[in-house]
C-alpha positions as CSV (number, residue, x, y, z in Angstrom):
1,X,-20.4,116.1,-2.6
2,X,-23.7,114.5,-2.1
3,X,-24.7,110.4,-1.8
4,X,-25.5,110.0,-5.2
5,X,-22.6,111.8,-7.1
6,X,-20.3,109.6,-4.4
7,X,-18.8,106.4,-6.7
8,X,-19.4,103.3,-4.9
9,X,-16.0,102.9,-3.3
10,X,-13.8,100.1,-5.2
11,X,-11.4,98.7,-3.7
12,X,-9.6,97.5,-6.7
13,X,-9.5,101.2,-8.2
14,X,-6.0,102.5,-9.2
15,X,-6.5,105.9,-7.2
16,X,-6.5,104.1,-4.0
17,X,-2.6,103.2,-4.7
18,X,-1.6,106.2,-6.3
19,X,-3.0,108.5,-3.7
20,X,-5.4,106.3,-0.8
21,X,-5.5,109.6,1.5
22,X,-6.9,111.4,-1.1
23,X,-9.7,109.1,-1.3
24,X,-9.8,108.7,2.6
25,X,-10.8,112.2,2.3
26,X,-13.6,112.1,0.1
27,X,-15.5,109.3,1.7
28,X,-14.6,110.1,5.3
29,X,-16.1,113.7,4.2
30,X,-18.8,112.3,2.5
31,X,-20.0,109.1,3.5
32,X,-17.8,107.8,6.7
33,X,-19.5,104.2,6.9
34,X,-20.2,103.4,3.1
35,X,-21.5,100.2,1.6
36,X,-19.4,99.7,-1.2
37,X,-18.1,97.3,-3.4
38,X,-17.0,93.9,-2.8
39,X,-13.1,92.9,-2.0
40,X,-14.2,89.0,-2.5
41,X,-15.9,87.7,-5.8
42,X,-19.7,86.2,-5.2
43,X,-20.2,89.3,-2.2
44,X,-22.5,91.7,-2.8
45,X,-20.9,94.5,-1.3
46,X,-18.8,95.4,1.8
47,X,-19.0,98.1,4.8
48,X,-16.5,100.6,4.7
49,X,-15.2,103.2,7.5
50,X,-13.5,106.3,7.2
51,X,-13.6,107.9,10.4
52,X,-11.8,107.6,13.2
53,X,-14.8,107.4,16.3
54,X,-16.6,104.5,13.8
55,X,-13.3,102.7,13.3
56,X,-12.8,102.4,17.2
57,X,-16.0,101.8,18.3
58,X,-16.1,99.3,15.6
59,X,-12.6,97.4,16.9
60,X,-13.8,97.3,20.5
61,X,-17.6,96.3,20.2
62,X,-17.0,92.9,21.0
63,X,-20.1,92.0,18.5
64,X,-17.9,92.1,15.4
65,X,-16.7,88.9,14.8
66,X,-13.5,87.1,12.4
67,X,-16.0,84.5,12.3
68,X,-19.9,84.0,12.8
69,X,-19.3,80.4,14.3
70,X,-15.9,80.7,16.4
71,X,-14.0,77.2,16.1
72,X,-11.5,76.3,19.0
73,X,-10.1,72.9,19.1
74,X,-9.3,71.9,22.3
75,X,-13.3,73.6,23.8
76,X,-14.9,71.5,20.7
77,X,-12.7,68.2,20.6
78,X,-12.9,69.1,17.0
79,X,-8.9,68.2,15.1
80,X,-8.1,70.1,12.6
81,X,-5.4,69.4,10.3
82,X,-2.3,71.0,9.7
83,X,-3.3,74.4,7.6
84,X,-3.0,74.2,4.1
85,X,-2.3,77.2,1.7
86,X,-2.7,81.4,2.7
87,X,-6.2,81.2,3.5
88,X,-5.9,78.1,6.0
89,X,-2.7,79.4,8.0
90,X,-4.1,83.2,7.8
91,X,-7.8,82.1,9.4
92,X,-5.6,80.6,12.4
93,X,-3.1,83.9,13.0
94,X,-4.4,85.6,16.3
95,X,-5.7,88.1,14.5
96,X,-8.4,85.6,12.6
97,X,-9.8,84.4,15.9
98,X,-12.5,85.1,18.0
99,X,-13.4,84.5,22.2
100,X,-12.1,82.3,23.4
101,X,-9.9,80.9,21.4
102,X,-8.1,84.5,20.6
103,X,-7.5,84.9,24.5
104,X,-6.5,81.2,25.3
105,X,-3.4,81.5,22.6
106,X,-2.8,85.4,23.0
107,X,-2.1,84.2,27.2
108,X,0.3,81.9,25.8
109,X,3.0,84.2,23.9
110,X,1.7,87.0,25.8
111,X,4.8,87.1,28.3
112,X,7.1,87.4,25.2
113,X,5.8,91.0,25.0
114,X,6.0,92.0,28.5
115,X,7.9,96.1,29.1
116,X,10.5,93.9,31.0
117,X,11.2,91.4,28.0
118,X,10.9,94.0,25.6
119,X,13.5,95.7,27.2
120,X,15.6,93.0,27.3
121,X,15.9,93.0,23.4
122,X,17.0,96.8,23.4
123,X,21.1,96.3,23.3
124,X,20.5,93.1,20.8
125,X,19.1,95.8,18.5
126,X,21.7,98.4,19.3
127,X,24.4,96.0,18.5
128,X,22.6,94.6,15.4
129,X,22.0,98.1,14.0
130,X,25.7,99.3,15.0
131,X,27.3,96.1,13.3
132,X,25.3,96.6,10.4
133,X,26.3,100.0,9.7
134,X,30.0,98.9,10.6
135,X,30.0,96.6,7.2
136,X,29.0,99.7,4.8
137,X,32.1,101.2,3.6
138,X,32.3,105.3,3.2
139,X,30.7,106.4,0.6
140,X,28.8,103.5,0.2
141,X,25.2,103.2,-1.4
142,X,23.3,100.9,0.2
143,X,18.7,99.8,0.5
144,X,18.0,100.7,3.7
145,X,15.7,97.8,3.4
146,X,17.5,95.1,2.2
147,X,20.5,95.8,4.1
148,X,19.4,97.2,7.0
149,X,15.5,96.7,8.4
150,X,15.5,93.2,7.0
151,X,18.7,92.2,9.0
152,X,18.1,94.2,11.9
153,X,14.9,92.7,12.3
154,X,15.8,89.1,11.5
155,X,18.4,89.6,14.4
156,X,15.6,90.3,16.8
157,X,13.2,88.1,15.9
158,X,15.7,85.0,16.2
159,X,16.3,86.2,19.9
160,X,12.6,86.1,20.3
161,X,12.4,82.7,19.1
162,X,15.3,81.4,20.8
163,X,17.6,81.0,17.6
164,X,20.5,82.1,16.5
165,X,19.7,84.2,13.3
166,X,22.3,82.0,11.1
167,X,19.1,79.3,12.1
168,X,16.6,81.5,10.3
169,X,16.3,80.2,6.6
170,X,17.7,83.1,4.4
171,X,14.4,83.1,2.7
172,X,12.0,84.1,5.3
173,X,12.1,87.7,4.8
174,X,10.9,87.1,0.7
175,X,7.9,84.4,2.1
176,X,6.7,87.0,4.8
177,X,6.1,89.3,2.1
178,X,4.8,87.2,-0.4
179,X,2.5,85.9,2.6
180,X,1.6,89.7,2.7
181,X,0.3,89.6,-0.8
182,X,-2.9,87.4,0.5
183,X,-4.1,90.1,2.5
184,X,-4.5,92.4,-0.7
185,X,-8.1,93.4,-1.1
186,X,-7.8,92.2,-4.3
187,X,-7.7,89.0,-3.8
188,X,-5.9,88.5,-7.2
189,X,-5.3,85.1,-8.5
190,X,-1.0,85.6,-8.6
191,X,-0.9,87.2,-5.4
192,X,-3.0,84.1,-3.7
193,X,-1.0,81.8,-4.9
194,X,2.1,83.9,-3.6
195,X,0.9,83.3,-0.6
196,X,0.1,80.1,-0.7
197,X,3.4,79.5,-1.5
198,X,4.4,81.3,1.4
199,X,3.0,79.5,3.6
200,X,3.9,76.3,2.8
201,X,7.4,77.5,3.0
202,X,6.8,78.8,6.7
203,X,5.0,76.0,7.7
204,X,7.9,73.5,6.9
205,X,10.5,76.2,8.5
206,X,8.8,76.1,11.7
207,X,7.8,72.2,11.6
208,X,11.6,71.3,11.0
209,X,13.0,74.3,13.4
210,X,10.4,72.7,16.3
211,X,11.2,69.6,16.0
212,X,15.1,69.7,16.5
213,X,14.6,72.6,18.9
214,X,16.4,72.3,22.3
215,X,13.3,73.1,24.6
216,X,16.3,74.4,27.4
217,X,16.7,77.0,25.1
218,X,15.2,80.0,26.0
219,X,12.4,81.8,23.6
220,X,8.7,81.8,22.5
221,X,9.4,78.0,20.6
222,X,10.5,76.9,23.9
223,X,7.5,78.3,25.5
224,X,5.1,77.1,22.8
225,X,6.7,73.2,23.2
226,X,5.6,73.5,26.8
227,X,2.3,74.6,26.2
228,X,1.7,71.9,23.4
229,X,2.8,69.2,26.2
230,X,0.6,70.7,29.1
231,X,-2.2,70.3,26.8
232,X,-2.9,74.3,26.1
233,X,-2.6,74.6,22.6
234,X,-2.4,71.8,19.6
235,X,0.8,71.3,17.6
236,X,-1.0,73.4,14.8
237,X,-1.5,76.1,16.5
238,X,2.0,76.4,17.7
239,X,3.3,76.9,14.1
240,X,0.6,79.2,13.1
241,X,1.6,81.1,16.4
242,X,5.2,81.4,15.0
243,X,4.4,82.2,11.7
244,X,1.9,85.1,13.3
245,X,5.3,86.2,14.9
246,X,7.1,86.3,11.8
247,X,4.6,88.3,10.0
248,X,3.5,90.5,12.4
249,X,7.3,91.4,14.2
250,X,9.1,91.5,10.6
251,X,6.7,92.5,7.8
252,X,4.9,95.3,9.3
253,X,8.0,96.9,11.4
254,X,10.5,96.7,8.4
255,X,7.8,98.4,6.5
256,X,7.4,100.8,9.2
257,X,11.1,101.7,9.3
258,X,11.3,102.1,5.5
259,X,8.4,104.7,6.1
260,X,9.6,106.6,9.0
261,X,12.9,106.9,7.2
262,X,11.4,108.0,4.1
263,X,8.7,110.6,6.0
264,X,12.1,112.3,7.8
265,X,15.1,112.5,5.5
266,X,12.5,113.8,2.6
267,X,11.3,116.6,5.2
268,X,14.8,118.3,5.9
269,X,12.9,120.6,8.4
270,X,11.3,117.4,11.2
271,X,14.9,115.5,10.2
272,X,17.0,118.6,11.6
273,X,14.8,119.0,14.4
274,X,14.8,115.3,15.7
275,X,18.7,115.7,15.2
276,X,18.7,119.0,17.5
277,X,16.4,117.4,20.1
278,X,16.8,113.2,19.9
279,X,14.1,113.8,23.2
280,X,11.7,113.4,20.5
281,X,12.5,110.3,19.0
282,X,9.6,108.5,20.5
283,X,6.9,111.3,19.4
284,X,8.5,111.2,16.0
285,X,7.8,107.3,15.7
286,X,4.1,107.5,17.1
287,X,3.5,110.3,14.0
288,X,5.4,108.6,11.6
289,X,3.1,105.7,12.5
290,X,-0.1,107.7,12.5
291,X,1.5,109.9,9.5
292,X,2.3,106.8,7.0
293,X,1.7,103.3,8.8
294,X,2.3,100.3,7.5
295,X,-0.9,98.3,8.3
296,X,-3.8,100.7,6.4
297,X,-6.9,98.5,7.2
298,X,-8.7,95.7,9.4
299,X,-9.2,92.4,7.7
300,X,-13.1,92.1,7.1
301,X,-15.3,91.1,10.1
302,X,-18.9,90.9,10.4
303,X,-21.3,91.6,13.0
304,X,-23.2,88.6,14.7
305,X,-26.0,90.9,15.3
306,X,-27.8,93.7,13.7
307,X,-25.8,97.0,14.7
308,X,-26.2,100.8,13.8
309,X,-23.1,102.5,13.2
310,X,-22.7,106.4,12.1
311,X,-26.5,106.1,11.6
312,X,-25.9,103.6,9.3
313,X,-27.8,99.8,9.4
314,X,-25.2,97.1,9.3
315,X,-27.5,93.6,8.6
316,X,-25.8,90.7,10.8
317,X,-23.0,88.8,9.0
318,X,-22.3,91.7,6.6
319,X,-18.9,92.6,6.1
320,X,-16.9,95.4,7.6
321,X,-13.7,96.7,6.6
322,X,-12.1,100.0,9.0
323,X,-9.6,102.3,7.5
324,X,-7.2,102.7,10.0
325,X,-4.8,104.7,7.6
326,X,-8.4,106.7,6.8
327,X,-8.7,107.4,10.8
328,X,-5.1,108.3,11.7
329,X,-5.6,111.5,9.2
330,X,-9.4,112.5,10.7
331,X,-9.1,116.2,10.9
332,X,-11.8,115.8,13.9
333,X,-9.5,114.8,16.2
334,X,-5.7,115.5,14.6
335,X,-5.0,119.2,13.4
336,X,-3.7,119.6,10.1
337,X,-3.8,115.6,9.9
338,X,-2.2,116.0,6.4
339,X,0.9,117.5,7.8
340,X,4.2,115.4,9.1
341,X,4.9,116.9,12.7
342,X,7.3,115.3,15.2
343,X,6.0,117.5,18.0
344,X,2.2,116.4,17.6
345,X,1.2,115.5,21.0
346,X,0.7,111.6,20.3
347,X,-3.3,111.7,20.5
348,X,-5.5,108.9,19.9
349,X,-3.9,107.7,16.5
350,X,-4.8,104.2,15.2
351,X,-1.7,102.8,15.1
352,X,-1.9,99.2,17.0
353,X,-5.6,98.4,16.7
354,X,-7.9,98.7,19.5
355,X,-10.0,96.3,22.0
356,X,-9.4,92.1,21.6
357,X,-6.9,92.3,19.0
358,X,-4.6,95.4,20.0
359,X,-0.9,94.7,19.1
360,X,1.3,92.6,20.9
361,X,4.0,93.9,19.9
362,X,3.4,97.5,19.9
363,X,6.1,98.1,22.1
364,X,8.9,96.1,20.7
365,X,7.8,97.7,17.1
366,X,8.2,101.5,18.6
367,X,11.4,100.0,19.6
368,X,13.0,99.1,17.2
369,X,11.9,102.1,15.2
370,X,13.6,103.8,17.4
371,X,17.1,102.0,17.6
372,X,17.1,101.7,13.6
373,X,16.4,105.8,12.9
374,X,18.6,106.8,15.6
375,X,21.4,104.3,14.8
376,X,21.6,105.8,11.5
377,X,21.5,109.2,12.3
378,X,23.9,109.1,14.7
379,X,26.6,107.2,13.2
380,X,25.4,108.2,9.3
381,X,25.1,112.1,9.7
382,X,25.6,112.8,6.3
383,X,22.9,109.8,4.8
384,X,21.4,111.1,1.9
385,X,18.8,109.4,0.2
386,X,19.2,108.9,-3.6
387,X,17.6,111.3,-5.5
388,X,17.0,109.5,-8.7
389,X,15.4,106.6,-7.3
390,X,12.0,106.7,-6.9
391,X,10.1,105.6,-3.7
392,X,9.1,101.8,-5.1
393,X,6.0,101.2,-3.3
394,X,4.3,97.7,-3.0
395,X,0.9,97.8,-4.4
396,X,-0.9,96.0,-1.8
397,X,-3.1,98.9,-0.1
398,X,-3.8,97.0,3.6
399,X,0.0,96.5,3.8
400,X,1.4,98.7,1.6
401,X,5.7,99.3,2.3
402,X,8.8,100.5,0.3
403,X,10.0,97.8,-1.7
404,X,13.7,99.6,-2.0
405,X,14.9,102.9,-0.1
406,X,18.3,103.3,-1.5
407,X,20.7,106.2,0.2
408,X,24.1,106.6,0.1
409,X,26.2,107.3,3.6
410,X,28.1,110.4,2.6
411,X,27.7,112.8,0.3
């Protein structure tokens, strides 16, 4: 396929939900960094990459930018106001900032993600998962999402905070993913207001929960309360911190866990292998991650230069979009990148990001991943999942995840 028989890509086209490697494929192939058409209304267009050197090179050159103008209150003595509405709070997550505003706040909840603490939350997630499987009866049918990822991860994520998880409010799992629905390339007027929604109802969680917290209590709101009083971060930027928690440690690793399920017990072959050599458990949730993760792409950022990428001339202050999803199955550097292999050495798969902005919690999400699949295969041998129910997929393609896996525990 040439240039001019290749469609401008369109990132509100159907065929990029029905079947997005597909169309990784053809544009990686045929046109890796590709000025396509806009995600936002009034652009003109938008950079896209395919392959997996470009999307790297374009993560760690520290000349792409969230923002042209980087805006950090406490270097500027400029106040800013408590967020308002999905595109406020999501321009203040970690992942929205620049240097050195990204580093001074990613110092501060950085020791939350230490090996040693992350460790510390392995038995609270072997308990969680144990106890959950301990209230399905025999027989039962059951969503491995809703009553299984969800709770398991709420469980660790109110150790993390330094609550209880009867302190979360119940509802925090349907505004994370409502939150999710801003992110949507899209950009579509019900999803927005979703997620402004959202995050109004996470901002008034995490105002209430900081304010009556005990600050002896161990966990990151402790640690944030501190920091707010030394003078290292405003009281802003402490709830956007723990709403970045919430939507980074829940959404994404529940949606992870629905896919990793889904990717083995559909493949009886890697499922009966992993059984016959649990050894592999980690390598199985690095491919399952490279395979079918649950963050496809970067949010846009835009170069505060001129730069030359793939031999292509990206104008300063266009945006850029990288297809991480598009990169984790470039036949370049994985063989047979179509095909779901627990043995795959692990490689140099996308999963986390790269440079500034890799993934805090990388390592609690391979974690947990690997509690929650091996929970249930060792004490649900027989788990089948339900034939007749279809694979619900959310329709957002940067986050896309299982709406509903439903099994039953014996067969």
């Amino acid at each position: 396929m040439t240039d001019t028989m290749l469609a401008r890509f369109d990132p509100h086209d159907q065929q990029l939900r029905d079947d997005p490697y597909a169309v990784y494929a053809t544009y990686r192939q045929a046109d890796p960094v590709h000025w396509g058409q806009p995600f936002k209304p009034g652009d003109n267009g938008c950079w896209y990459l395919f392959r997996h050197d470009h999307v790297v090179a374009m993560l760690r050159d520290p000349r792409f930018r969230r923002k042209l103008v980087p805006a950090d209150p406490l270097a500027s003595g400029r106040v800013f106001g408590a967020p308002r509405g999905f595109a406020e709070l999501s321009g203040r997550l970690l992942l929205s900032l620049d240097p050195p505003h990204h580093g001074r706040l990613r110092s501060i909840v950085a020791p939350t993600f230490t090996p040693s603490a992350i460790e510390s939350y392995r038995m609270i997630a072997a308990k969680a998962a144990d106890r959950l499987i301990d209230g399905l009866d025999e027989a039962t049918a059951f969503d491995v999402i809703d009553n299984y990822a969800v709770p398991l991860s709420m469980t660790l994520i109110a150790a993390m905070l330094g609550l209880t998880a009867d302190e979360l409010h119940p509802d925090l799992p349907v505004w994370v993913s409502r939150f999710g629905d801003g992110f949507d390339l899209r950009k579509e007027p019900a999803a927005i207001a979703r997620a402004d929604d959202a995050a109004a109802n996470m901002l008034w969680f995490f105002e209430t929960a900081a304010a009556s917290h005990d600050r002896l209590r161990p966990g990151l709101i402790s640690a944030l309360i501190a920091a707010r009083e030394a003078g290292q971060l405003t009281h802003e930027e402490l709830l956007a911190l723990c709403v970045q928690l919430m939507f980074a440690a829940h959404g994404t690793t529940v949606a992870q866990i629905g896919n990793m399920i889904a990717d083995l017990w559909t493949r009886p072959d890697q499922l009966a292998l992993l059984r016959a050599h649990p050894e592999l458990m980690a390598a199985a949730v690095n491919e399952s991650l490279r395979f079918n993760g649950s963050v496809q792409s970067t949010a846009a950022r835009k170069p505060i230069e001129d730069v030359t990428l793939g031999g292509a001339h990206i104008r300063a202050g266009q945006p850029v979009i990288a297809f991480v999803g598009a990169a984790n199955r470039d036949p370049k550097v994985f063989e047979e990148p179509d095909r779901f292999d627990i043995t795959r050495a692990r490689g140099a798969a996308v999963m986390f990001g790269a440079g500034i902005h890799y993934c805090l919690g990388a390592r609690l999400a391979r974690l947990e991943c690997q509690i929650a699949v091996g929970t249930l295969m060792r004490r649900l041998p027989r788990l089948k999942l339900t034939e007749r129910t279809q694979l619900h997929r959310h329709t957002n393609i940067v986050l896309p995840a299982l709406l509903h896996l439903k099994a039953v525990t014996a067969a």
